[in-house]
C-alpha positions as CSV (number, residue, x, y, z in Angstrom):
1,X,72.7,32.5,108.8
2,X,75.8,31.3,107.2
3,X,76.7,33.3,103.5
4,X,76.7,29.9,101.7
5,X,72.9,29.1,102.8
6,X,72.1,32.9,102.5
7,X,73.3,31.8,98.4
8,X,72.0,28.4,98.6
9,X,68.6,29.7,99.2
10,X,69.1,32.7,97.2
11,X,69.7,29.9,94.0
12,X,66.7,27.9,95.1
13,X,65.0,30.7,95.1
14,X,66.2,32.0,91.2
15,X,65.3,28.2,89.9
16,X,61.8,28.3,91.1
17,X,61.3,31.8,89.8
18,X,62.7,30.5,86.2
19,X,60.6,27.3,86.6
20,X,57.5,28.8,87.3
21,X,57.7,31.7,84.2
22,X,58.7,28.9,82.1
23,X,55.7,26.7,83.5
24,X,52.9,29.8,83.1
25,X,54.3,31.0,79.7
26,X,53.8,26.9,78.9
27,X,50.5,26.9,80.0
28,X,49.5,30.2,78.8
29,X,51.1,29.1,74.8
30,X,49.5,25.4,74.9
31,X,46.1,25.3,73.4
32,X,43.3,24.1,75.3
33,X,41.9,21.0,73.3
34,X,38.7,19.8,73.3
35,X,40.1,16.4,71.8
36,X,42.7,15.3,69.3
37,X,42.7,17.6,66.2
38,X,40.2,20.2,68.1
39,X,41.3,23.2,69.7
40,X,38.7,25.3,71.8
41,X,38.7,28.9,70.9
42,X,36.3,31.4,72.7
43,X,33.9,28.5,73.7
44,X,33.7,26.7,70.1
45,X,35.4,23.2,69.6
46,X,37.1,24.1,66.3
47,X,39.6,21.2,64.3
48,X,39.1,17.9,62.8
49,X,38.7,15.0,64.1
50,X,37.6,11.2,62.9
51,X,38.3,9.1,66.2
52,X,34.5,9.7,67.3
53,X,34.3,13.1,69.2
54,X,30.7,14.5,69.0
55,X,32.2,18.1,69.3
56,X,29.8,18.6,72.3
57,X,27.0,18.0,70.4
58,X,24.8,15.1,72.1
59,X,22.6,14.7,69.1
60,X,25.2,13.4,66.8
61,X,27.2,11.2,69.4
62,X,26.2,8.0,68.0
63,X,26.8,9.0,64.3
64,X,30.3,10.2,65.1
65,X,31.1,6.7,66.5
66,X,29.8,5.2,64.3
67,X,31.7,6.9,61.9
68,X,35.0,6.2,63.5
69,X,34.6,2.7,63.9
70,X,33.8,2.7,59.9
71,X,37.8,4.1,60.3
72,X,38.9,1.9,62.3
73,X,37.7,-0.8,59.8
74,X,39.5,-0.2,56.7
75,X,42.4,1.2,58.3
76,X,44.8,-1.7,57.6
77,X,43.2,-1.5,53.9
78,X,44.6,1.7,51.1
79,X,42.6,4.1,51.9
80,X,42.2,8.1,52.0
81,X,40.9,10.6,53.8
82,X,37.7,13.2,53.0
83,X,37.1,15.7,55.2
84,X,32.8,16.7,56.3
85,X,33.2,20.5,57.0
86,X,30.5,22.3,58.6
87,X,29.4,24.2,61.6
88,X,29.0,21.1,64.1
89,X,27.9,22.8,67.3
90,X,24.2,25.4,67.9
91,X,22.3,26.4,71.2
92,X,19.2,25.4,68.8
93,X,17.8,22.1,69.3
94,X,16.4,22.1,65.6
95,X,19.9,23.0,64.0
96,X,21.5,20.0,66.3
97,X,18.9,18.1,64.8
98,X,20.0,19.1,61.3
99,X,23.4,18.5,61.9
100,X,23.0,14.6,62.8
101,X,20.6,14.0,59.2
102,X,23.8,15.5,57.6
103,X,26.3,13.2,59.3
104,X,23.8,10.3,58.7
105,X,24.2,10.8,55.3
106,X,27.9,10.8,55.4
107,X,28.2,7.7,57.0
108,X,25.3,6.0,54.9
109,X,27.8,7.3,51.9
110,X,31.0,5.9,53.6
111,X,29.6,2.7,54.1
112,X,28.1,2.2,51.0
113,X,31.2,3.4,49.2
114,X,33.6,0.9,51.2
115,X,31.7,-2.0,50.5
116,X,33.1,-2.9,47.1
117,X,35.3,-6.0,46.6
118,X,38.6,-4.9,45.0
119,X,37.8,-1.4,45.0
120,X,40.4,0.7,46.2
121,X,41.0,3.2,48.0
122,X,38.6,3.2,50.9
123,X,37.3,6.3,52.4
124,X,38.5,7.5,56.1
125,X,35.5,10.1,57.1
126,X,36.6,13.2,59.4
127,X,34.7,15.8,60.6
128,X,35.5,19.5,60.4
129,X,33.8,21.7,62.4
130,X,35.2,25.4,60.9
131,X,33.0,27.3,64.1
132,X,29.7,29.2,63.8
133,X,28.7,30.7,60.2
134,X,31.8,29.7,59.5
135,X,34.1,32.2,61.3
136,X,37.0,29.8,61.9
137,X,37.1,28.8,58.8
138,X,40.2,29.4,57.8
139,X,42.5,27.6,61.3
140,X,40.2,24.5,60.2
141,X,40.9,24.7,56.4
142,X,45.0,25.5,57.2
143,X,44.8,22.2,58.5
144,X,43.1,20.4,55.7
145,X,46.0,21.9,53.7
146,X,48.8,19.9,56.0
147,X,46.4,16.6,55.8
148,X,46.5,17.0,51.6
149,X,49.8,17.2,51.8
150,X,51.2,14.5,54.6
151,X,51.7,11.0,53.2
152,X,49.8,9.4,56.2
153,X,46.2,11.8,56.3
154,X,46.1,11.8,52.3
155,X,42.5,14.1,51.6
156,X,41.6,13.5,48.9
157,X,38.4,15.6,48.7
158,X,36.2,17.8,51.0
159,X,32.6,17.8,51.2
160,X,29.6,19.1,53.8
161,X,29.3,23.2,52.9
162,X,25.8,24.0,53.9
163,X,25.7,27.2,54.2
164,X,26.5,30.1,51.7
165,X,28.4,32.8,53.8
166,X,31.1,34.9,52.5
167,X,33.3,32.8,55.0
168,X,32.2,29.5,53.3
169,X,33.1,30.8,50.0
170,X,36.5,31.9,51.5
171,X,37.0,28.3,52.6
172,X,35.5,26.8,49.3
173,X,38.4,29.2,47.0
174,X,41.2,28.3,49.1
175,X,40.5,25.0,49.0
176,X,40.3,24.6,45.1
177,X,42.9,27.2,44.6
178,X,45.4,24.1,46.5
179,X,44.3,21.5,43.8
180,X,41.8,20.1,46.4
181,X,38.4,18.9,45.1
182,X,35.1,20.4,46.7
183,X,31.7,18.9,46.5
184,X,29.3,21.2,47.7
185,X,26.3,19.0,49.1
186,X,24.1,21.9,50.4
187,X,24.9,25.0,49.3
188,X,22.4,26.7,46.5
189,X,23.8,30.6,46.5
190,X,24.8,32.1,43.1
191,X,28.3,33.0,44.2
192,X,29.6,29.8,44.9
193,X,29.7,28.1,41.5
194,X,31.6,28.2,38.4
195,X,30.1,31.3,36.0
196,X,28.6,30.2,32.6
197,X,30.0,31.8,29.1
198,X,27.9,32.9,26.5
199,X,29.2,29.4,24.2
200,X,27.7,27.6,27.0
201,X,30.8,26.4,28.7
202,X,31.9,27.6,32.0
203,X,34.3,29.9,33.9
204,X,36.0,27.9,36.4
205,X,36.3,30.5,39.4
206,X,36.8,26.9,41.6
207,X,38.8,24.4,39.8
208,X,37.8,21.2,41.0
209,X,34.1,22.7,42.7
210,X,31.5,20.1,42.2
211,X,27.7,21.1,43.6
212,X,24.7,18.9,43.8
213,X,21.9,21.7,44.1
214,X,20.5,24.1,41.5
215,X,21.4,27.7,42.2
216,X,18.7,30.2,44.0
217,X,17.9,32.1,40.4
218,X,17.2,28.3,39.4
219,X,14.7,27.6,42.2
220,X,13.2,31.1,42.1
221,X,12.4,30.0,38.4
222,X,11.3,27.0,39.4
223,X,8.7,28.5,41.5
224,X,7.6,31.3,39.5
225,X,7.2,28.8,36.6
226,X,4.9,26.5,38.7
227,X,2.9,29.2,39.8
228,X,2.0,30.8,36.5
229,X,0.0,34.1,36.0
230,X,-0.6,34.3,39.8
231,X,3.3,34.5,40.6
232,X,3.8,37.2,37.6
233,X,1.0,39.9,38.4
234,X,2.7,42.9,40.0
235,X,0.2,44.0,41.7
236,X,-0.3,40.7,44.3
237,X,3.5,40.2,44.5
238,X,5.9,41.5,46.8
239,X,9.7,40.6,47.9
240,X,10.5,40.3,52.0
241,X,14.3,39.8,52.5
242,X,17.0,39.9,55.1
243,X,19.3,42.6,55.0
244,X,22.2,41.1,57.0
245,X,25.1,40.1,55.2
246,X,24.4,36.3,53.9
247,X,24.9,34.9,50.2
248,X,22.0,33.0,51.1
249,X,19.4,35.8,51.1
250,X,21.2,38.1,49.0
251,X,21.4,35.7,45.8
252,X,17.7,34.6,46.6
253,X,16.1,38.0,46.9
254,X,18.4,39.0,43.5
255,X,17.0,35.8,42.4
256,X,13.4,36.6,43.1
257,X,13.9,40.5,42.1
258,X,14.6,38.8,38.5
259,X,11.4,36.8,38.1
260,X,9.5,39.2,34.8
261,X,6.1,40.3,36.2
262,X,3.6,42.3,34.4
263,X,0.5,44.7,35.1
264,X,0.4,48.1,37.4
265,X,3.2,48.3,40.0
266,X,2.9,46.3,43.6
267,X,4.0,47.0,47.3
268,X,7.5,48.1,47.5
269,X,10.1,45.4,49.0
270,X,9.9,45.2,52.1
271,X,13.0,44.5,54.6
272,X,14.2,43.0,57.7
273,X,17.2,42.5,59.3
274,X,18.4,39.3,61.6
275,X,21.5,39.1,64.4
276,X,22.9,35.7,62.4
277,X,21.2,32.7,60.7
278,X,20.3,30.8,64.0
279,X,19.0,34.1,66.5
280,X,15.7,35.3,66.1
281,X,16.6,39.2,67.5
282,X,13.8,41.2,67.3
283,X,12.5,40.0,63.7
284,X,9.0,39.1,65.6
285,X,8.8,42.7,66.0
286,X,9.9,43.8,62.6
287,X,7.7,41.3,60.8
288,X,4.4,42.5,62.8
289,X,4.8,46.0,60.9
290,X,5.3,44.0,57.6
291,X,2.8,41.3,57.9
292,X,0.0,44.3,58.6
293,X,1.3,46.5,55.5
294,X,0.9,43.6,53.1
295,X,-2.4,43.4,54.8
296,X,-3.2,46.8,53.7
297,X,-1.9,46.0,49.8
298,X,-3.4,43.5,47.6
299,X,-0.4,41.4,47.3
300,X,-1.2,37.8,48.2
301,X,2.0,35.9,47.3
302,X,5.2,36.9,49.4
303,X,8.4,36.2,48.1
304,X,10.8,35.4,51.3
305,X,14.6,35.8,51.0
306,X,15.3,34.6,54.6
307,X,16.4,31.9,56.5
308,X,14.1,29.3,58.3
309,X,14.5,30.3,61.8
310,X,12.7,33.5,60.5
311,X,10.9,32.3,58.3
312,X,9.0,30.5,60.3
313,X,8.5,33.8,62.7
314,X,7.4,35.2,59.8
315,X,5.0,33.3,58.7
316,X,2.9,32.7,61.9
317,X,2.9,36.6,62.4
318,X,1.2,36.5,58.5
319,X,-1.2,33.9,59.7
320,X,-1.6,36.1,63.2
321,X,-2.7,39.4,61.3
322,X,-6.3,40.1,61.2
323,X,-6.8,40.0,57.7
324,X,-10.3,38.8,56.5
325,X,-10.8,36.0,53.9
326,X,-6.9,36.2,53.0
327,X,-4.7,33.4,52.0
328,X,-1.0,34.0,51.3
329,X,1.4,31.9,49.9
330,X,4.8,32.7,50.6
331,X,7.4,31.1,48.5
332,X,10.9,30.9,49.4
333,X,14.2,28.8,48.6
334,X,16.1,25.6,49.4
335,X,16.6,26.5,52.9
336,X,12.8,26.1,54.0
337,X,13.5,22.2,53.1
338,X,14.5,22.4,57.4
339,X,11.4,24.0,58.3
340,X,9.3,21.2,59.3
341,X,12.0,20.4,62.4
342,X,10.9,23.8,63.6
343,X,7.3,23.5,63.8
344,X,5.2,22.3,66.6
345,X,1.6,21.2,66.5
346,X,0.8,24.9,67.5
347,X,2.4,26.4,64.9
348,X,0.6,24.1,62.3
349,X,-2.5,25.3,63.6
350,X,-2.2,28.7,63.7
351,X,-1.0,28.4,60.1
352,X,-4.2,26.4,59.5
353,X,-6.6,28.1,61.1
354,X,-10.2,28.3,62.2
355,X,-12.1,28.0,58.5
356,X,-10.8,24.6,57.2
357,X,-8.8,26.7,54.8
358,X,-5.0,27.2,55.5
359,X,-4.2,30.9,56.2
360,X,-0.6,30.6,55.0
361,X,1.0,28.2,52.8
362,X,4.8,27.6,52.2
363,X,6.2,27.0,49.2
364,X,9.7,26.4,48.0
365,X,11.8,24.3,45.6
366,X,12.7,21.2,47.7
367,X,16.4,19.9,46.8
368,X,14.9,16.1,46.6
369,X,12.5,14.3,48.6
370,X,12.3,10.6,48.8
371,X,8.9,10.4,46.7
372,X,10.1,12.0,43.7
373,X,11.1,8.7,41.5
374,X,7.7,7.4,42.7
375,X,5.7,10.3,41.7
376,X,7.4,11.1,38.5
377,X,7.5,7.4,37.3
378,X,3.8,7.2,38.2
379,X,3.2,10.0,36.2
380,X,5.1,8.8,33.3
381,X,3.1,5.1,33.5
382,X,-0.2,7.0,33.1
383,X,1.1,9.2,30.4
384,X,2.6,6.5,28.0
385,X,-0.5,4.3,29.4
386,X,-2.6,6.9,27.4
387,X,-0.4,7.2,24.6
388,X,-0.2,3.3,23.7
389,X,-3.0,1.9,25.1
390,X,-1.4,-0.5,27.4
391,X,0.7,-0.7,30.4
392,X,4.3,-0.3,30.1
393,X,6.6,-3.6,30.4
394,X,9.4,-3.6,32.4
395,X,11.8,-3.0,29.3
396,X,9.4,0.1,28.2
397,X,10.3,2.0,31.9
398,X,13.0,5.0,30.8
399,X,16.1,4.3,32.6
400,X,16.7,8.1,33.5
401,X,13.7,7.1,36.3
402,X,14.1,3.8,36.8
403,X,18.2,3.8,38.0
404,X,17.7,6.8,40.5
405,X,14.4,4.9,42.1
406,X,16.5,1.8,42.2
407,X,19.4,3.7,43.8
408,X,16.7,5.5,46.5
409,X,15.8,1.9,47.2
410,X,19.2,0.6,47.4
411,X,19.6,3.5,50.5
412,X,16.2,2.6,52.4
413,X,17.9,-1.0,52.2
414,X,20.7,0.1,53.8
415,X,18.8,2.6,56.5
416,X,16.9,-0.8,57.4
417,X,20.2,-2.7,57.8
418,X,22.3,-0.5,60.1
419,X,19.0,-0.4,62.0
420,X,18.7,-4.3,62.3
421,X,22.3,-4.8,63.0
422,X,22.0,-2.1,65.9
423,X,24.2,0.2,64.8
424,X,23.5,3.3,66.2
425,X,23.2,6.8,64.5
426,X,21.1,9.0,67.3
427,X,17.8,8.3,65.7
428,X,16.6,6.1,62.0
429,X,17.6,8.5,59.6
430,X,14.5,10.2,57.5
431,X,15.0,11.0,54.2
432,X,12.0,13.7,54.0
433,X,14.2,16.6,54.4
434,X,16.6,15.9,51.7
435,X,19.7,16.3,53.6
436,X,20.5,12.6,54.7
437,X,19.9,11.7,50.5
438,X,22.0,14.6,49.2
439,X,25.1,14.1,51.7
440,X,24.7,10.4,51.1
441,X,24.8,11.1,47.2
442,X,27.9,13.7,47.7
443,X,30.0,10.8,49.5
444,X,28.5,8.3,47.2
445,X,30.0,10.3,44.3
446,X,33.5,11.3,45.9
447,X,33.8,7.5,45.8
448,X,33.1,6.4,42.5
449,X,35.5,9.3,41.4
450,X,38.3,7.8,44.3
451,X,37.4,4.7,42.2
452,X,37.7,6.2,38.2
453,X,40.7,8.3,39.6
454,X,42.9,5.0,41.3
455,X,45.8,3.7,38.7
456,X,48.7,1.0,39.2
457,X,48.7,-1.3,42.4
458,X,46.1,-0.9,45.5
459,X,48.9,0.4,47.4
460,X,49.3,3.6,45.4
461,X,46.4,5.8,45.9
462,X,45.0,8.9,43.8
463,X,46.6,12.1,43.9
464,X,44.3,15.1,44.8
465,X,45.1,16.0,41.8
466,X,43.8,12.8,39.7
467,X,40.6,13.4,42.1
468,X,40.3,16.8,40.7
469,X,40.4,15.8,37.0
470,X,37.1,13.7,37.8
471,X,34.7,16.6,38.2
472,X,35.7,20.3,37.6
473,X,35.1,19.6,33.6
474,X,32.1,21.9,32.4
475,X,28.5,20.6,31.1
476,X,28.5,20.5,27.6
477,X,26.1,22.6,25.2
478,X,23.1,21.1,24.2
479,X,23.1,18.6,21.6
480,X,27.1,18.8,22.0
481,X,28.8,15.0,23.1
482,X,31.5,14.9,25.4
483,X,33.0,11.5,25.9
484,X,35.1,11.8,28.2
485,X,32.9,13.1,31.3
486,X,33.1,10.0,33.6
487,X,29.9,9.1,35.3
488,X,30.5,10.1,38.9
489,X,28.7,8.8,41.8
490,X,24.8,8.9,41.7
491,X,24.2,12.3,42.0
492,X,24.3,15.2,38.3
493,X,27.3,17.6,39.5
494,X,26.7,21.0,39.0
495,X,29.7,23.1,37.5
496,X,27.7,26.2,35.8
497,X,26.0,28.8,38.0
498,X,22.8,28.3,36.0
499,X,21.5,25.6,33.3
500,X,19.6,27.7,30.4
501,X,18.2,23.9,28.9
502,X,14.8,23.4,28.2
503,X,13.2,20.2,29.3
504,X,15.2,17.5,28.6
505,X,14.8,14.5,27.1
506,X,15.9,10.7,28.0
507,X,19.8,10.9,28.7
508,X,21.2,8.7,26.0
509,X,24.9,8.5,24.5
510,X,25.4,12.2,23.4
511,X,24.2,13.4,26.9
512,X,26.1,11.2,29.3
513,X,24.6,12.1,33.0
514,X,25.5,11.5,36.6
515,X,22.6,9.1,38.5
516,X,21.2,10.7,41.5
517,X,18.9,9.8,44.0
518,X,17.7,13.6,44.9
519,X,16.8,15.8,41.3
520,X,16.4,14.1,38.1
521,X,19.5,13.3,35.6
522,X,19.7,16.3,33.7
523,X,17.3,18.3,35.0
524,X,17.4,21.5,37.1
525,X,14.8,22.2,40.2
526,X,13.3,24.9,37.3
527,X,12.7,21.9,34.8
528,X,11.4,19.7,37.3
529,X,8.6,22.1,38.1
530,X,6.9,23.0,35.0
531,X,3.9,21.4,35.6
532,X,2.2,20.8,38.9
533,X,3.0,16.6,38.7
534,X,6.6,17.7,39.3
535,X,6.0,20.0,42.0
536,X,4.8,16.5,44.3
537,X,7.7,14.7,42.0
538,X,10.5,16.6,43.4
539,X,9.3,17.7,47.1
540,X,5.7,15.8,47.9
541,X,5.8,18.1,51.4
542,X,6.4,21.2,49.6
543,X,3.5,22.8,50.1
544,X,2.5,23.2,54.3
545,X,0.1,25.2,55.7
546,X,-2.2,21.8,56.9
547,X,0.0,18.4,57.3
């Protein structure tokens, strides 16, 4: 072979070697996307995305289309972007199931919030799926950051948060530490909230942190209040919690451990420990031991600091224990609100059992359910009924009952008219569980405060900032005005870790409240439950142990 082709082929031959390194080292530095804005790391689709991708989650499909062509829409029309972050992908049919009532809400919220006449900006909805519990939290939240800060993406506020994990509260601090405003739709742990002082103000650990439910030391309140004598004896009490990491359980068991009992000394707490929120592990095994040695003790209320998947374990292996003539009730916190999506007929009945009598009854403070304005207005009508000797006129109805029913209405109108126009959301949404209502009410009132917060032209938009001034301003004391709260959204705010009012009266002028379709204005899940009316007020499926 000639020298020159011996060098030819030897050049050839150097090229390709270069090419192919430079191709692998390519391939082996380019993510692998699971769509536009969604990188897929160790099996999870992690990123953000509003152009429709269901993360590979069948169930909410529909509702993430639906969604996008809500963005496509107002896209030609000043608008800005808020971001729904949660966990969007679980091996758990019931969690899927979750997942779409959530994004129902958000897109009933859009909607609702777009639909105003000369009421700039619009919101563009995209959905942030930060991995399971949580644990990618802080790739998804890096690029919320670059979306606050480009001129085209505009956020303007993130919302979603339904778990309270260590990670979430990570995500939550970062968030507001960057000027960005946070409403919290589902989370009810202790540690994510701003801290009340002694002169009833509050300690902003998150500038610019709004949250919607009561904290777990308010619910376990709540519940010990409604419950009387029989939740306070020592003796027939005892506490069941999760010792895994969570913020969930570990503020709700604290929660719980506070409630002031009295009388000789009970069982000793009694623990458990989970692989993660959605695994059962071997709890079945751990909760047979504990089921039979509050069997053995006289306790016959359990306080549970769990989450539902085990909850629910827990609760049939109570029911399953051989204990003659017992009932328990076990009372837990917001979480439990999802435990009817994990029940099957079977269940129900073993919970029931044999004697007409239910064997085990759950209890918990519900976050809203969709017959509370009903209830609590029908109870009102009979009280005032009895007090003047007539029926109320229309004018007589206290607005602090009548606004939030007609809001709730205003929703079922909508529900029925995305159904009749065939838009298509993966199933009707139900408002029974609360989470469809409260996510609703969290867009709902990022809107109103897009609205409050717009100055100048249409063009112009809000600054993040501007959003922020809106809501991170603290309740005032009782009987203290403060004019310049605005009235966001539909749905009370909650900026304090705790609210130490008694039962409140009317809102009037001095008292100016947020209208809400899920807890009363001005009232916590602890006031609402005072009396056993307002237990069925705020969750009228509360108590199950017989449907």
């Amino acid at each position: 072979m000639p020298r020159w082709r011996k060098i030819l082929f030897s050049l050839l031959a150097a090229v390709a070697i270069v090419a192919g390194v430079a191709l692998t080292t390519s391939l082996i530095r380019k993510p692998d996307t699971c769509a536009d804005g969604v990188e897929r790391i160790d099996g999870e689709c992690v990123g953000v995305n509003g152009e429709g991708y269901d993360f590979g989650t069948k169930e909410i499909a529909d509702v993430a289309r639906a969604i996008a062509r809500e963005n496509e829409r107002i896209a030609k029309q000043p608008h800005v972007t808020v971001a729904m972050m949660m966990p969007l992908q679980s091996d758990r049919e019931a969690l899927r199931r979750q997942m779409r009532s959530d994004l129902q809400g958000a897109y009933l919220g859009q909607r609702q919030a777009n639909e105003g006449e000369g009421e700039p900006p619009k919101i563009r909805l995209v959905l942030a799926n930060p991995g399971q519990d949580y644990g990618r939290q802080e790739k998804v939240v890096d690029m919320l950051l670059r979306m606050a800060a480009s001129p085209e993406d505009r956020l303007r506020a993130v919302t979603g948060f339904n778990l309270s994990l260590a990670a979430t509260e990570a995500a939550v601090q970062r968030l507001t530490e960057n000027r960005i405003p946070v409403l919290a739709a589902r989370i009810s742990g202790d540690r994510i909230a701003n801290e009340d002082r002694p002169d009833g103000m509050a300690k902003l650990r998150f500038p610019g942190l709004a949250r919607i439910l009561p904290t777990n030391y308010d619910a376990a309140q709540a519940l010990a209040n409604f419950n009387g004598e029989r939740g306070r004896r020592n003796l027939r009490t005892v506490l069941v919690y999760d010792k895994r990491p969570d913020g969930y359980n570990e503020s709700l068991a604290k929660a719980f451990s506070r409630i002031e009992e009295k009388g000789p000394a009970g069982p000793a707490a009694m623990s458990f420990e989970s692989p993660s929120i959605d695994e059962a592990g071997s709890t079945g095994n751990q909760f047979t031991q504990t089921a039979n040695n509050i069997c053995d003790s006289e306790a016959d209320t359990v306080y549970f600091a769990g989450r539902t998947l085990h909850l629910r374990i827990f609760a049939l292996k109570l029911a399953q224990v051989g204990c003659k003539d017992r009932h328990y009730t076990i009372v837990s916190g917001s979480d439990a609100a999802s435990l009817r999506q994990d029940m099957t007929d079977k269940d129900w009945a073993r919970l029931r059992g044999d004697g007409g009598r239910p064997k085990v009854t759950v209890q918990y403070a519900a976050p809203a359910h969709p017959d509370a304005w009903t209830t609590e207005l029908r109870a009102w009508t009979k009280r005032w009924t009895a007090a003047h000797h007539r029926k109320p006129a229309e004018r007589d109805l206290p607005q602090y009952l009548t606004e939030p029913k007609a809001a709730l209405d205003t929703l079922r109108k909508l529900i029925d008219t995305t159904t009749h126009e065939g838009t298509k959301l993966g199933s009707v949404p139900t408002l029974d569980d609360s989470r469809t209502m409260l996510v609703h009410d969290g867009l709902l009132t990022i809107g109103k405060a897009l609205h409050q917060a717009q100055k100048g032209d249409s063009e112009t938009v809000p600054s993040r900032e501007d959003v922020g001034r809106q809501c991170p301003v603290p309740p005032p004391r009782p009987g203290h005005q403060r004019p310049d709260l605005p009235h966001l959204g539909r749905q009370r705010l909650r900026q304090t870790g705790r609210d130490r009012r008694t039962r409140p009266g009317p809102p009037g002028p001095r008292h100016p409240q947020v209208r809400g379709s899920g807890l009363a204005d001005g009232q916590t899940a602890a006031e609402e439950l005072r009396d056993p009316e307002q237990l069925t007020a705020v969750n009228a499926g509360a108590t199950v142990g017989a449907r």
